[in-house]
C-alpha angles and dihedrals in degrees: 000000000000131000132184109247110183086205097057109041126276097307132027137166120261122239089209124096112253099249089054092043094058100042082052089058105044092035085087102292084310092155090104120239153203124214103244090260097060126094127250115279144169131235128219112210139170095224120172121196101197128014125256135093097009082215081063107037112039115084135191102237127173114233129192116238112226133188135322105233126182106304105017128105133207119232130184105196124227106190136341129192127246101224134177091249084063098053094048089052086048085055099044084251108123147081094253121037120182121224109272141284097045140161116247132244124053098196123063140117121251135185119225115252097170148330134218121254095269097050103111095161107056133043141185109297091022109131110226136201121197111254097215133025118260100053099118107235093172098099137071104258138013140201099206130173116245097249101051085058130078121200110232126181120270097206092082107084121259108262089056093051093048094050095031104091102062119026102037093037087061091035089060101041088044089052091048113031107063115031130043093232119184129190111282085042119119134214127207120210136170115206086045098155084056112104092248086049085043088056093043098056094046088043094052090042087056088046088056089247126144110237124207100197113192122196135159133276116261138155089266100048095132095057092046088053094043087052091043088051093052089057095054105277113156102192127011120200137179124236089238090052103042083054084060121101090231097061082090092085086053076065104049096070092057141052101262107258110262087198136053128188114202131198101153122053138189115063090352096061088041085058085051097054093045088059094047129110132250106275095012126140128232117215119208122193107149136016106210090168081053079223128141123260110247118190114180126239089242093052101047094045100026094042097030087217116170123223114209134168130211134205113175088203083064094036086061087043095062089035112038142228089291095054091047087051092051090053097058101048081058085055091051099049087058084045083055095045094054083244087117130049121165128265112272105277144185115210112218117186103242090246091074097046089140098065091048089044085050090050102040091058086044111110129243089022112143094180124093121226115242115194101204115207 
């Protein structure tokens, strides 16, 4: 197959095998690219050709960059997240799966190098998120289209604008979507050391609500909930204590949470349902125990409580890219406010991916992975 490169003359052959090539192509102008004034260079990227063990399939592969053409725009990327949603796609396990083969990660930061002759948005030295999941940010450089890219300020620090696309952005509409909630309200989660629990809890705190964070037991429980405590956490529970008859006096000195965020399933979501208050909604975005959800007849007649599920990829479905826009800059205000930090992270050069993929399915780790470019 045959590819332009500017460097080379109007048409060169490829390195890359046929079937890479192609998904890079169609996967919106992924196949990464150089203005014709720039000078050869080569791309890193984390790239997996079947799904299965992300420590067996994913692969670090070296791509060609092409050409810049009208509306794309040239990234080089900075730093991208490893989350759970990425390892399920790496799996075959999510709602959304891109055509193999793909490159991994669908949250990063990137800096502008160029843009095509039609790009009126973005410029040079802009930092960029990707707008929807799937577009591989876990390589070097990029070639993206406009309108796949969001401008963010570069003026939060890195770590905030590479984790800042996914788990706020679901802390924030969960918080604000289903329940009325006013100041003095409190809110009940499991998973509550996860980045999307970590969030939840700054962005309550900065609504005026009371949070009742639940996490598991583990040998360095003090320092997590001195941690969670720093970021805003009211109260901090264990999974075994929440399950014991006398947690109903922790109750008693606080209005009962009319909603609950669950990440987790199985017995924990079942502790969540039963604290709840007559007429509250659970929110379920993630299921860790990969454990059904079981609500109980009573509960759900005698409480009236509401079960309910989110997926931002469908939230920015049913909204649109303006809406989504609209969210971050919220999100960025509370960055600028110093409302909003960034989970606890560890920052791993891409070369040693391996090690970062192994951590971040490792249980009891609080700390996001952070691939640095």
């Amino acid at each position: 197959m045959w590819v332009y490169c500017p460097w080379r003359g109007s048409r060169a052959r490829a390195r890359l095998p046929r079937g890479l090539l192609t998904a890079w192509l169609r996967h919106g102008r992924a196949a990464s690219s150089y203005s014709a004034s720039a000078e050869p260079s080569q791309v890193r990227a984390l790239v997996y050709g079947k799904h299965g063990d992300p420590a067996k399939v994913v692969e670090l592969k070296n791509l060609e960059l092409a050409a810049v053409k009208g509306s794309d725009v040239h990234v080089r990327m900075l730093a991208a997240p490893i989350n759970p949603s990425d390892i399920n796609m790496i799996q075959g396990n999510y709602g959304f799966l891109p055509k193999l083969p793909a490159v991994g990660g669908n949250e990063g930061i990137g800096k502008v190098v160029a843009v095509g002759s039609s790009v009126t948005g973005l410029h040079p030295g802009d930092w960029v998120i990707p707008a929807n999941a799937g577009l591989g940010t876990w390589r070097t450089e990029a070639i993206f289209s406009e309108e796949a890219l969001i401008q963010v300020p570069n003026d939060i620090s890195l770590q905030s604008a590479a984790t800042l696309g996914v788990n706020p952005c679901t802390a924030y509409r969960m918080l604000m979507d289903f329940e009325q909630l006013q100041p003095g309200d409190s809110v009940i989660q499991n998973a509550s050391n996860s980045g999307v629990g970590q969030a939840v809890i700054q962005i309550a705190a900065a609504l005026g609500l009371r949070t009742i964070n639940v996490v598991r037991d583990r040998p360095d429980i003090q320092k997590l909930m001195d941690r969670l405590k720093d970021l805003g956490a009211e109260h901090i529970i264990t999974e075994e204590e929440l399950r014991k008859p006398e947690t109903k006096n922790f109750f008693k000195d606080m209005p009962p949470p009319r909603l609950a965020l669950n990440c987790v399933g199985g017995k924990s979501s079942t502790e969540l349902l039963r604290h709840l208050a007559p007429g509250g909604t659970m929110v379920t975005y993630g299921g860790m125990a990969k454990q059904p959800v079981t609500a109980s007849v009573s509960m759900l007649i005698f409480k009236d409580l509401k079960l309910r599920g989110f997926w931002l990829s469908q939230w920015k479905k049913n909204h649109g890219p303006d809406e989504f826009k609209k969210l971050i800059l919220t999100l960025c205000n509370l960055i600028h406010k110093g409302q909003l930090t960034a989970p606890a992270c560890s920052e791993v050069p891409l070369q040693d991916y391996q090690r970062a993929l192994g951590a971040s399915m490792e249980p009891f780790v609080s700390s996001k992975q952070i691939l640095i470019m």
